[in-house]
PLY file of the C-alpha trace (Angstrom):
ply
format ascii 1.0
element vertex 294
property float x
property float y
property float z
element edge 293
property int vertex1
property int vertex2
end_header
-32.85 -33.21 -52.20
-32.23 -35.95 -50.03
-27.81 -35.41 -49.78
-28.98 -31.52 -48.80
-31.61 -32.95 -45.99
-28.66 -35.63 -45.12
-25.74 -32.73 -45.30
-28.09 -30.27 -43.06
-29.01 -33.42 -40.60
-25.17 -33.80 -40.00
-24.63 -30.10 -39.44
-27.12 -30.04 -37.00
-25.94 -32.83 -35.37
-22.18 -31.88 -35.22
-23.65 -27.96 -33.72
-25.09 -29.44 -31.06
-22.82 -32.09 -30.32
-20.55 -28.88 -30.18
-22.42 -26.84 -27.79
-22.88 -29.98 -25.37
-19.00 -29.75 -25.38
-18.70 -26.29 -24.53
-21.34 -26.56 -22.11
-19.32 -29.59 -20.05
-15.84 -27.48 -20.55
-17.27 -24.16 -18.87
-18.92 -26.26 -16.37
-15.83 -28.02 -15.52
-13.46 -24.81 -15.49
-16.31 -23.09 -12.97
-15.59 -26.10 -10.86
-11.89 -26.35 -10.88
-11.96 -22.55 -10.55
-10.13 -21.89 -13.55
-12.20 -18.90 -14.34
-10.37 -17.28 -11.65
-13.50 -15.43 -9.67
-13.42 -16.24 -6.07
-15.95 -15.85 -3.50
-16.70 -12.81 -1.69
-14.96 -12.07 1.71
-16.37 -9.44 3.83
-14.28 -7.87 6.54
-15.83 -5.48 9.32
-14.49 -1.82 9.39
-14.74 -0.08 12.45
-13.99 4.17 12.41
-10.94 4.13 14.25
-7.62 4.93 12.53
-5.65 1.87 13.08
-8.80 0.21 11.97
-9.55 2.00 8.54
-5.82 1.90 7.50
-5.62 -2.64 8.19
-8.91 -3.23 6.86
-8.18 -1.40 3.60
-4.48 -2.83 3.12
-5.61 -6.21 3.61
-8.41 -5.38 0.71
-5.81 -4.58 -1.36
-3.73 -7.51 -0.40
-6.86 -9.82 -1.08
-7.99 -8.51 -4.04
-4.25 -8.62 -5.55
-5.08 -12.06 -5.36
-8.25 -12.73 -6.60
-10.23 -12.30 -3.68
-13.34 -10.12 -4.04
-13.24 -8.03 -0.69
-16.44 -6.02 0.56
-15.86 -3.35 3.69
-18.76 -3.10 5.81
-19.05 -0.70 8.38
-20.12 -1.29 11.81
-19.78 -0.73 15.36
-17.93 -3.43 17.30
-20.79 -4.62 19.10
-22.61 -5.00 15.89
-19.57 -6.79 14.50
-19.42 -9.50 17.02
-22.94 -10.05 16.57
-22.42 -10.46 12.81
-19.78 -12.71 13.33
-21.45 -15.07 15.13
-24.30 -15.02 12.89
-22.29 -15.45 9.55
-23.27 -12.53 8.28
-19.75 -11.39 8.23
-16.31 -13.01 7.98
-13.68 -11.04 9.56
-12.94 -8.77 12.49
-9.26 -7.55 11.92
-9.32 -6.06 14.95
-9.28 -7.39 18.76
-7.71 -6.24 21.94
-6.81 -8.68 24.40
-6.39 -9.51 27.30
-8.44 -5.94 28.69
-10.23 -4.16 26.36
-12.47 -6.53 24.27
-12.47 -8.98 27.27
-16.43 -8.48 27.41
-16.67 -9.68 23.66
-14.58 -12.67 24.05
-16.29 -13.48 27.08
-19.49 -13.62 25.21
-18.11 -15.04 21.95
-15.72 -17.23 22.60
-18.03 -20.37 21.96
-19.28 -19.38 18.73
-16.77 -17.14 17.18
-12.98 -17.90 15.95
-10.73 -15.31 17.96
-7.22 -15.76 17.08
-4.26 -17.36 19.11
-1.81 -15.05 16.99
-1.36 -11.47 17.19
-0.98 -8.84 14.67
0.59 -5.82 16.79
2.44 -6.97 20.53
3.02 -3.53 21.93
-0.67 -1.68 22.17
-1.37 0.52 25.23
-4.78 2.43 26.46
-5.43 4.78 29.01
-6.74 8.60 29.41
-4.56 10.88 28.24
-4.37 15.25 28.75
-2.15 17.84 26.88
1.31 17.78 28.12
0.82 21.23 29.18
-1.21 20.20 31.99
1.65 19.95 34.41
-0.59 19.52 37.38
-2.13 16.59 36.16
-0.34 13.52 35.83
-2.59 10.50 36.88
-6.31 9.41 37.14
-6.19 10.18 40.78
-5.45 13.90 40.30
-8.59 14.14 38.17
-11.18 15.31 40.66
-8.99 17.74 42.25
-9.38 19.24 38.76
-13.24 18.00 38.45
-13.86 22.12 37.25
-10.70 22.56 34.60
-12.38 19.74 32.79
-16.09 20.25 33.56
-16.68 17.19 35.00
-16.61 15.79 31.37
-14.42 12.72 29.61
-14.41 13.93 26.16
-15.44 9.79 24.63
-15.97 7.75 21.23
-18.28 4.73 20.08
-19.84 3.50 22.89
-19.98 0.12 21.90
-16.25 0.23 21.70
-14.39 -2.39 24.73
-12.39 0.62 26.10
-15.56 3.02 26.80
-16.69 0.26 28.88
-13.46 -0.32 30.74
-13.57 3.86 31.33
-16.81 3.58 32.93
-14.70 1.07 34.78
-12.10 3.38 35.53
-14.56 5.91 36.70
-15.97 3.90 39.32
-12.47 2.29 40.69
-11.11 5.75 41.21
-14.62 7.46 42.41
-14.48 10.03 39.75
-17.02 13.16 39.64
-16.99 12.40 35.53
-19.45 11.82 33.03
-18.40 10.25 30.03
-19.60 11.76 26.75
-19.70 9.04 24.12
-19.17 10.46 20.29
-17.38 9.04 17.51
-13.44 8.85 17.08
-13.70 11.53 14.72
-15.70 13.65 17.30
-13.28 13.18 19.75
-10.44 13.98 17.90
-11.60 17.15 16.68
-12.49 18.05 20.26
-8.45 17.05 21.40
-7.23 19.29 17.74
-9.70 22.47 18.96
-8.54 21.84 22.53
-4.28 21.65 21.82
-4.74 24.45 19.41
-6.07 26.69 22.27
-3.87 25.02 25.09
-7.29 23.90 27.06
-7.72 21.48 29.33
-9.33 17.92 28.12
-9.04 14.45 28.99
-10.12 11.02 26.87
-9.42 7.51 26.63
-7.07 7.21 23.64
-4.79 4.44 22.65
-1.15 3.64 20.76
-0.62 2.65 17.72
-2.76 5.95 16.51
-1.86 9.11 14.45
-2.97 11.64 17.39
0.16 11.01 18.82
2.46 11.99 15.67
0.09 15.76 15.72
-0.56 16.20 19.05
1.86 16.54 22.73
0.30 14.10 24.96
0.68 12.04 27.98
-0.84 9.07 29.37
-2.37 9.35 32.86
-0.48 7.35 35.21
-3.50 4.34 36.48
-2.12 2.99 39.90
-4.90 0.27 39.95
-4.38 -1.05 36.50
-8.01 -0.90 35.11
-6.83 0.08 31.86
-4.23 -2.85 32.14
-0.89 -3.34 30.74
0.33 -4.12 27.50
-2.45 -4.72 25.11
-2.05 -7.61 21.79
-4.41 -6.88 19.05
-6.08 -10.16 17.78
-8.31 -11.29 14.86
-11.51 -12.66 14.59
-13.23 -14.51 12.61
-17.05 -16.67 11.84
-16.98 -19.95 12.55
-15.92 -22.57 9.54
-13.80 -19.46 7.88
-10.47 -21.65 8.88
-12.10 -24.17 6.74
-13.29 -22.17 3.76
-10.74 -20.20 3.47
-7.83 -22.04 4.89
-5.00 -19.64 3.00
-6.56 -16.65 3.68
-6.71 -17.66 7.20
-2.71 -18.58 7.28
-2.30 -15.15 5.87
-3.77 -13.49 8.63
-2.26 -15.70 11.31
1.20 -14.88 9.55
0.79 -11.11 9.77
2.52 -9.11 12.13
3.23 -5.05 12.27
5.20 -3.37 14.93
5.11 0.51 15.66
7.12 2.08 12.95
4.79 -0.22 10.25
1.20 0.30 11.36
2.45 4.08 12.10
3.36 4.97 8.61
0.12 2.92 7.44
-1.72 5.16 8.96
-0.46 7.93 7.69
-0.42 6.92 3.89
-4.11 6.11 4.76
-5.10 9.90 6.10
-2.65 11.70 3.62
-4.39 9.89 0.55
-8.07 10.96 -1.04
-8.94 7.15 -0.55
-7.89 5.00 1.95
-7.34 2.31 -0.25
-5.11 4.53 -2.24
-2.69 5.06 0.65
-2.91 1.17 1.92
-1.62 0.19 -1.64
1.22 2.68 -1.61
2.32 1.16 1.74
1.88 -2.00 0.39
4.28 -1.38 -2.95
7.14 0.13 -0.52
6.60 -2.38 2.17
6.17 -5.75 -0.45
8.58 -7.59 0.96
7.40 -7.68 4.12
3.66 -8.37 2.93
5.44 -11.66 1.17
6.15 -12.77 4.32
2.62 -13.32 5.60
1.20 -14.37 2.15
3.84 -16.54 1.17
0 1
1 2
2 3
3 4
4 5
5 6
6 7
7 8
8 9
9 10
10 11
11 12
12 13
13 14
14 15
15 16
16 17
17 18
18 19
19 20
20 21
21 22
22 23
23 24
24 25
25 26
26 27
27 28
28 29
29 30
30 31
31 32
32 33
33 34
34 35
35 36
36 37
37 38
38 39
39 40
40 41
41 42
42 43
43 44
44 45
45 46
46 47
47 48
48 49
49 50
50 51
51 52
52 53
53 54
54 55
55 56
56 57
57 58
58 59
59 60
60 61
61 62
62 63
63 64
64 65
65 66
66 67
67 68
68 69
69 70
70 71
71 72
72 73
73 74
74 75
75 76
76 77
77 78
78 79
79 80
80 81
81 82
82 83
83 84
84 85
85 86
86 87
87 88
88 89
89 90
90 91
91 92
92 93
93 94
94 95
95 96
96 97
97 98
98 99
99 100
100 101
101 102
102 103
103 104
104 105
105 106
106 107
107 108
108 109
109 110
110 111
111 112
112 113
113 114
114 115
115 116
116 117
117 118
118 119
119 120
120 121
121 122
122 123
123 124
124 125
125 126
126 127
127 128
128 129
129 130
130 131
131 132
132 133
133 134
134 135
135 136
136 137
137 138
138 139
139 140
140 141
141 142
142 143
143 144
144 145
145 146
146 147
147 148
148 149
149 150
150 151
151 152
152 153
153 154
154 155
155 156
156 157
157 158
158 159
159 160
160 161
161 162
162 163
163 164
164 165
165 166
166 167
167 168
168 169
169 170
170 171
171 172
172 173
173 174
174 175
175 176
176 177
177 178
178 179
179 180
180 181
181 182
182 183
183 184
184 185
185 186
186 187
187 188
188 189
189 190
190 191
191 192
192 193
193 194
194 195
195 196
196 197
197 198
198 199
199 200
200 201
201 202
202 203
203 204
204 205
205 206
206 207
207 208
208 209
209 210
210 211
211 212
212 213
213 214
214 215
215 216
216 217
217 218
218 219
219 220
220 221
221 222
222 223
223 224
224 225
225 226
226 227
227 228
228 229
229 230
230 231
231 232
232 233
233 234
234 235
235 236
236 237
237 238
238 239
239 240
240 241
241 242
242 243
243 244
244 245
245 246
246 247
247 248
248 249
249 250
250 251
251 252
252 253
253 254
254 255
255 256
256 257
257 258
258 259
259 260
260 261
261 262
262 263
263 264
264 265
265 266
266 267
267 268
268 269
269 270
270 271
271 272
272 273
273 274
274 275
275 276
276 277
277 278
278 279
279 280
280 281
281 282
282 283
283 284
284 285
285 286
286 287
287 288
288 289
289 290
290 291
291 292
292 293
């Protein structure tokens, strides 16, 4: 009786001198991240076309990694206020040195906007069907105040370039009320307009699909509200550099020029998921992703 209490005392004592082991080992791989789970990263998705078709490829891109990548939607306004708050991490989306000017004005202290640029060649102005031969700049507008209504067919309201509008509608004295919508509102409005060869005018911008469907033509903008060439930026909450220092060398490698972010945005509209078209780009554009996560 007493070699079976001494044989069970040393079984006991080897189990849990084996647990205590496995214990320490799972408590060292969580800290050496040899589990492989990384932290969440949550990037802001705005509506717009450009900005659904980045935010998804870069989920894929992360998540191909490791990363575990949450979209949330927002309004840029929103967004910036997010940022700053940590209660988001990324903004992949920024246009400098016109559009968003308010934002970085206001967030410039407290939120990380990028030195780098993802796209060099962005431009933003109002734009009409080609067919409207008469009209050919902002100035002509009010001449035609009653072929248009009076109306500037708009999107998000919070977005930088409805601000800069109302901008443009005070520089050049225009009898116009802008209508605020969504993106997706106002592109239905430009579709149902072309399709019946009727008059409309809205702020619009390049790199975006509308142009690949649709025949139209920047008004000319003689005092240079709109400005020139536009650089998309990114932003990001303050310490992300630090806590995520090769994410952040991923982003500040990327780079897309027309052709690229074109097609991207057309894999993302053709597919039933956006994510399913931003990994399809990805697999016939993989080489060039290499370069900015290399």
């Amino acid at each position: 009786m007493k070699k079976s209490k001494k044989a069970l005392s040393i079984i006991l004592t080897l189990f849990v001198i084996t647990i205590l082991t496995a214990c320490g080992d799972t408590k060292g791989d969580s800290e050496n991240g040899s589990s492989g789970k990384k932290e969440e990263i949550t990037i802001g998705q705005i509506n717009w076309a450009e900005n659904i078709a980045v935010t998804n490829m870069w989920k894929a891109i992360l998540e191909d990694k490791g990363y575990n990548v949450k979209l949330n939607v927002l309004d840029m306004g929103i967004m910036m206020e997010a940022l700053e708050n940590a209660e988001l991490d990324v903004n992949l989306e920024v246009w400098l040195p016109v559009q968003d000017a308010n934002y970085y004005e206001k967030y410039k202290d407290t939120v990380n906007f990028s030195e780098n640029t993802w796209f060099d060649n962005a431009k933003v102005g109002l734009v009409v069907p080609s067919y409207l031969n008469e009209v050919n700049s902002i100035e002509d507008l009010n001449d035609h105040k009653e072929l248009f209504d009076g109306e500037i067919v708009g999107f998000d309201p919070g977005a930088g370039t409805m601000e800069v509008t109302n901008e443009v509608i005070q520089d050049y004295h225009l009898e116009f009320e802008l209508l605020p919508s969504s993106e997706p509102s106002m592109l239905v409005k430009i579709r149902d307009a072309v399709e019946n060869e009727e008059p409309i005018v809205a702020p619009l911008w390049t790199p975006h699909s509308v142009f690949s469907k649709y025949d139209l033509k920047f008004l000319e903008d003689p005092q240079n509200t709109y400005g020139g060439v536009e650089k998309i930026h990114h932003a990001t909450r303050d310490g992300f550099n630090e806590d995520y220092p090769e994410v952040s060398e991923w982003f500040n490698n990327w780079k897309m020029n027309d052709e690229q972010i074109g097609q991207l945005i057309d894999y993302v509209e053709s597919a039933d998921k956006p994510l399913d078209g931003a990994k399809k780009w990805i697999d016939e554009n993989q080489e060039l992703v290499n370069e900015w996560v290399k």
